[in-house]
Structure formats: C-alpha cells, structure tokens
N, C-alpha and C positions, 0 to 999 in steps of 0.2 A: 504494500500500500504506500503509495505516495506521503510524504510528508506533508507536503503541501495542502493535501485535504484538510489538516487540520489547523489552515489560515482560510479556507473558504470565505470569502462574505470581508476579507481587507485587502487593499489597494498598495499596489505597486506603484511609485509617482515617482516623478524626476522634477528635482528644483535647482534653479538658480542659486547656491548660496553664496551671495557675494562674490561670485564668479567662478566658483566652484560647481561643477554639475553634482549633483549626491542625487543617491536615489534611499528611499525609504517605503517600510511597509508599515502601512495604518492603518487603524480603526478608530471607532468610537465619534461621534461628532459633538459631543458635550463632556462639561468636565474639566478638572487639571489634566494638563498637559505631562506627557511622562515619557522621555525618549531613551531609549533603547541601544546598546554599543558594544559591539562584539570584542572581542581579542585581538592579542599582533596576529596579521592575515587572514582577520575572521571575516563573515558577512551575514549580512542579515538574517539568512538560511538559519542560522543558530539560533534564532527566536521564533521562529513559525509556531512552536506551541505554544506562545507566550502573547501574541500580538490578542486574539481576541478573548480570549479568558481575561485578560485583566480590562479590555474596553469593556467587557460587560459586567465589572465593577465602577462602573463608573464614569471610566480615564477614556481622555486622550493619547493615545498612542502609536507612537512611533518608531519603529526600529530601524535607526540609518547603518552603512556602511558608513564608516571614518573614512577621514582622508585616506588614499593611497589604498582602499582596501577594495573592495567588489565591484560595482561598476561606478563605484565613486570614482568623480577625478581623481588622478595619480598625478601631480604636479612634480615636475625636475628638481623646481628653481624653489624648493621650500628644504630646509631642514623638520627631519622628523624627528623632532623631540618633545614633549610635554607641550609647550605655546603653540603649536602649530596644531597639537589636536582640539585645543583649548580655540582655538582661533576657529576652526572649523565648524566647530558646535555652536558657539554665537552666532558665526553668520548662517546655518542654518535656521538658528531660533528666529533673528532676525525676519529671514525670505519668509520665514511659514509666520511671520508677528504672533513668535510667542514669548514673551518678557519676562516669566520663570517659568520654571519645569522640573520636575523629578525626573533625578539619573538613575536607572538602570543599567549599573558598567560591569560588565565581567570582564576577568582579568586586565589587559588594554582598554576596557572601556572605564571599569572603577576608577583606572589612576585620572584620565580625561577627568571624570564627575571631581575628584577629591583637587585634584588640580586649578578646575574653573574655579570650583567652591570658592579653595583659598585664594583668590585671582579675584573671582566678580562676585563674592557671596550674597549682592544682590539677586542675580539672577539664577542660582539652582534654589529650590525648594528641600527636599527630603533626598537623599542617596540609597541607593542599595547597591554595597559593593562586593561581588558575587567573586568569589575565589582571586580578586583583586592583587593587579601588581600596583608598582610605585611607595610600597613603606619599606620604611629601612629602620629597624628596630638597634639601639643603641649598645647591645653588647656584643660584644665580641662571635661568638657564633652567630648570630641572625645577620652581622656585616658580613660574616664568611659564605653565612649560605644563602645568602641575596646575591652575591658574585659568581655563587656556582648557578644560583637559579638564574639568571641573565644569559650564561656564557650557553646553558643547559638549550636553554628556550631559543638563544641565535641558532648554535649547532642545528639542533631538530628543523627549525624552520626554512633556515638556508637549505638544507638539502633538499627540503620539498618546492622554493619555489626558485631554486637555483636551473635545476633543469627537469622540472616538474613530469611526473610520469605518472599513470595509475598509481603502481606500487608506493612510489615514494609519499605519494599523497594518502593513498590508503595507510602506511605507516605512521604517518605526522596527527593523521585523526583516531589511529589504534591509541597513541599514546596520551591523546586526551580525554579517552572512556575510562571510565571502570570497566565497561561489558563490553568488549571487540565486537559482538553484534549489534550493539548501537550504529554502527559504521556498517552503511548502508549502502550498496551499491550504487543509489541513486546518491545519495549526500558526495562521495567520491566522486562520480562524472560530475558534480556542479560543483567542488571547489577547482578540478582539473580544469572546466572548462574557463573558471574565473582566471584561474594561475596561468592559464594560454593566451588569454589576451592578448593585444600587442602592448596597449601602455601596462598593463602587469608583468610583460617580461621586461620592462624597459624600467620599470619603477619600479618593483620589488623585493631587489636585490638591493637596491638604495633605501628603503622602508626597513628592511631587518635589521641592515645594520647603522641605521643611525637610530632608529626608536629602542633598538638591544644593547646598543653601545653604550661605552664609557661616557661617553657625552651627555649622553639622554640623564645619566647617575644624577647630575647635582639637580636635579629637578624631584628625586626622590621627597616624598613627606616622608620626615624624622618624628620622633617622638612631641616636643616642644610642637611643633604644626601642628601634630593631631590634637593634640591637647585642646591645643588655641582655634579646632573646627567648631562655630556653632551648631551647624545642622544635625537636627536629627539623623541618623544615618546605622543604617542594618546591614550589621556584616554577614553575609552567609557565606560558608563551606563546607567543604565534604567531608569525607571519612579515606577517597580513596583519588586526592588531588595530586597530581604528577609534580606540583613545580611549588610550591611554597604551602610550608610547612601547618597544621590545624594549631599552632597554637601561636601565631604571626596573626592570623586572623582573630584569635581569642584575645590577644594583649590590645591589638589596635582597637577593637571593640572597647575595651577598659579605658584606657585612655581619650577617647572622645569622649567628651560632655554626657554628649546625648546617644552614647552610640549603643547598641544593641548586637547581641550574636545569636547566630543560629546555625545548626549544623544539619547538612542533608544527607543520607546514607545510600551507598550503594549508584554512588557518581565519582563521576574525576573532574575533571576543567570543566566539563558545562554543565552545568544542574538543570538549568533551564530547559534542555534538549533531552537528556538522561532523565531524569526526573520532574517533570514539567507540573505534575498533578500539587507533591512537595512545594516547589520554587512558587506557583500561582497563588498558593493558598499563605505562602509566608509575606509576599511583595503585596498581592490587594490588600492583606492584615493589615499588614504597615503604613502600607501609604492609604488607607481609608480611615486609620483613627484619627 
C-alpha cells in the first residue's frame, strides 16, 4: 500500500519564498499555523502520516522540504549552516503571511525550530523537537559524542547522495528505522529519484558537508541557550535512535524552562513515519493545550 494514501485529502503546493521555490504538503484551512521539517537530506515524504491527523486537531499545516532538500530550491551561492535554514523558514512564513507558527523539526529540522526561536522568538510559537540535532551538552562525553555523531551522520549520508544508487539509499534509510521493513520499496524509488535530480546532484554534496561540518558547530545551542529558551517546547525520542544518544534529549528537556520529554518505542530517527499513531497523539496533546 502506498504511503501516500494516508495524506489523501492534502495538497502538494509550490511557493515563492522570497525567491526561493519550496514546495510543501498541507492541510487544514483554520487554526494555528504549524510547519513541519525533515532531516539532513530529508523530505517531506517523512511526514505523510502526520500532515492530516494533526489538521484534524485543529492546525494548520504544513510540511516543507528545507532549503537544499527535495524539490526545494538547492541554491550554490548560500552557505548551509544554521542562518541559512533559519532564513528559509521566515521567508517561507512570510510568502504563505504566517507571522508565528509551531515547529515541528526532527533531527535537521529541531535544530532550524531551536535556532529561529533563539534568533526571532517572536515569531515561532511552541516546538517539538523530534530526535533533534544542534545541542551540544557541556561535558566532556556528550562534546565527544556530538563529534562522532556529526562525523557519523556526514559519512552515512555522503555515501548515499554522493553517487546515489538503490542500494546505497536503501542503506542510509535501513539505518534510520528501528524495523528495516519500515523501508519500503516505494519510500527508496522517491528518495533515489529526489537524490537524481540534476540541482541535487549538483547541490548535495555541498549541503552534507557544510550543514555536517565543522563550521555549521558554532551554531550548536549549549546549555546557557537552552536554559535562556522561552518556548514551551516537547522533546521527543526513541528507544532505538541511531545518532544521538536518549539521555541528550532527556537533559535538554530539563534545562529548558518550559521544556517537556517524551519517549516513543520501537522507532529510530523518525517516529513520525515508524510510529505515527504514538508521534500524532503526543504533538496535537501538546500543541492543543
């Protein structure tokens, strides 16, 4: 069965953002506004269980490809670090005139949400950061194993959109389940066929490694930032997440003001997709009280 069945009834749209092309999947036509943001070389695909179960809590929503990622523009002449995904996401809010929003960011997409927050905390609302990168926790192991997880997360990825094949893609999405039959022959021919592109072979060997690079590092929230996050914000992870560790997400929950944790079982990197019934029912919780 197609995945996709289970987005029936929301819209595929392409926007201007600020001269960026983005495309997004939406639902809902009343409500807060609540936009959706995948991983490094994720796409929208990753949210199809997610876009109308939460519009029929209420929300507006929207699940975009980020810069550089699915048939979003791939821009040369941008450095991909932290302000450039931050940049992206305003001027989309902007094209669609939505003036706040709740983020929904898993992995690459949390650090984007945590990023604007502390950047424009006028304009996000509520967070939910879904097995989230971008914290870099103050002792000594968690800086050791934020270097491995970075160097971990390039390796993996570079080899799948370095010269992207079935296999190697089928590989890069085995390693973000918990259950290797979550990876679906259909999920495979649509990342391959995103990763063929002509501007994704041309831009995203430059996306891995400037947004997985050392560069991207000093854009990390430290402890001190989280601290100093107003937003309410709901940490979720897993039990069986490939790349950073259940209790990085447990501490950054503690140290936010307002922050909240939650742990889903029997997922790796995407809960949303692995576990969607889980993920729907903890995100409309949260952002409905």
């Amino acid at each position: 069965m197609s995945f996709w069945i289970d987005s029936l009834g929301a819209q595929v749209n392409y926007y201007n953002a600020g001269g960026w092309r983005t495309r997004a999947l939406e639902a809902g036509t009343e409500g807060e506004h609540v936009i959706m943001i995948g991983g490094l070389s994720g796409h929208v695909e990753g949210f199809v269980r997610n876009v109308l179960p939460l519009a029929e809590r209420g929300f507006q929503v929207h699940a975009i490809d980020a810069l550089g990622h699915g048939f979003t523009d791939k821009p040369l002449d941008v450095t991909y670090n932290a302000p450039a995904f931050t940049d992206h996401l305003l001027r989309f809010m902007d094209a669609r005139g939505i003036e706040k929003a709740h983020i929904v960011g898993q992995s690459l997409g949390g650090w984007i949400g945590l990023h604007t927050a502390q950047h424009f905390p006028e304009r996000i609302d509520k967070i939910v950061f879904a097995t989230g990168a971008g914290v870099l926790l103050s002792d000594e192991a968690s800086k050791k194993k934020s270097e491995e997880v970075h160097a971990a997360v390039k390796n993996v990825t570079q080899k799948a959109v370095g010269a992207p094949t079935y296999e190697s893609v089928k590989a890069r999405l085995e390693w973000l389940m918990a259950d290797p039959a979550s990876v679906t022959d259909e999920l495979i021919k649509t990342r391959l066929a995103i990763y063929l592109l002509p501007d994704s072979r041309l831009a995203m060997p430059k996306l891995v490694e400037e947004q997985a690079g050392e560069s991207n590092r000093k854009y990390l929230l430290n402890e001190a930032d989280l601290e100093a996050l107003p937003h309410e914000t709901l940490v979720i992870w897993t039990d069986k997440n490939p790349t950073t560790p259940v209790e990085v997400g447990m501490k950054a929950a503690e140290l936010m003001p307002r922050g909240e944790f939650a742990l889903i079982e029997n997922a790796g990197h995407w809960p949303m997709f692995e576990q969607p019934a889980d993920f729907n029912r903890l995100v409309g919780d949260f952002l409905s009280k």
